[in-house]
C-alpha positions in Angstrom: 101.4 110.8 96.3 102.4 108.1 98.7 100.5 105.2 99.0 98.6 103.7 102.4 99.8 101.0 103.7 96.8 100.3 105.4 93.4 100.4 103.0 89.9 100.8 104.5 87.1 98.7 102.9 86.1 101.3 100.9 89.8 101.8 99.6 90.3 98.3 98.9 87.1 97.9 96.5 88.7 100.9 94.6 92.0 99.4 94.8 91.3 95.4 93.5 87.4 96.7 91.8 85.6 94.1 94.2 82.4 96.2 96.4 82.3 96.4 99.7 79.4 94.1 100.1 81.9 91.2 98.2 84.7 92.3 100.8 82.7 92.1 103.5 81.6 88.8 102.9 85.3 87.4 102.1 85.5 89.3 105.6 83.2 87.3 107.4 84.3 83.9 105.6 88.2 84.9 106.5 89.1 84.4 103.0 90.9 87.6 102.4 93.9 88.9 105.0 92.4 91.9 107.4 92.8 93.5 110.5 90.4 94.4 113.1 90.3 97.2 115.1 87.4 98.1 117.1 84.7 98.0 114.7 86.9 99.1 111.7 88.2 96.6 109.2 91.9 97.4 107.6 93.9 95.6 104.6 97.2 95.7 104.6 98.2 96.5 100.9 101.5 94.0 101.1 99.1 91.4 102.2 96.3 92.1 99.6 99.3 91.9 96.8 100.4 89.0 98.0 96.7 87.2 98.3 95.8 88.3 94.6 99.2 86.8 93.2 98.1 83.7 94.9 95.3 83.9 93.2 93.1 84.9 95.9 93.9 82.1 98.4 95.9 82.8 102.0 99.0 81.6 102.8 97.8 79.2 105.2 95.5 77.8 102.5 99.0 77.5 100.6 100.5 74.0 100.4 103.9 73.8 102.5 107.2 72.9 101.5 108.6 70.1 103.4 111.6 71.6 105.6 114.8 70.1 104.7 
């Protein structure tokens, strides 16, 4: 089966075991990477890896290394 790249709320909870009412509120505070389109929200699974193996914090919360 191939994955989605693109998970639906209800795909993510499955996907990291979080409900949608805890997604949804990480949603509304902008703590988790999504998309919005219209009224639906999307994850993008590459994203969602990359914010759990950050331990749950965007890149932009990230610090920056200094450009040499």
């Amino acid at each position: 089966m191939k994955e989605n790249k693109y998970l639906s709320v209800q795909m993510l909870g499955e996907y990291i075991h979080f409900s949608k009412s805890y997604i949804y509120k990480m949603v509304g505070n902008n703590s988790i990477p999504h998309i919005k389109l219209g009224t639906r929200t999307l994850f993008e699974r590459e994203l969602i890896d990359k914010w759990v193996k950050n331990g749950g914090r965007m890149d932009s919360d990230l610090p920056q290394l200094p450009k040499l």
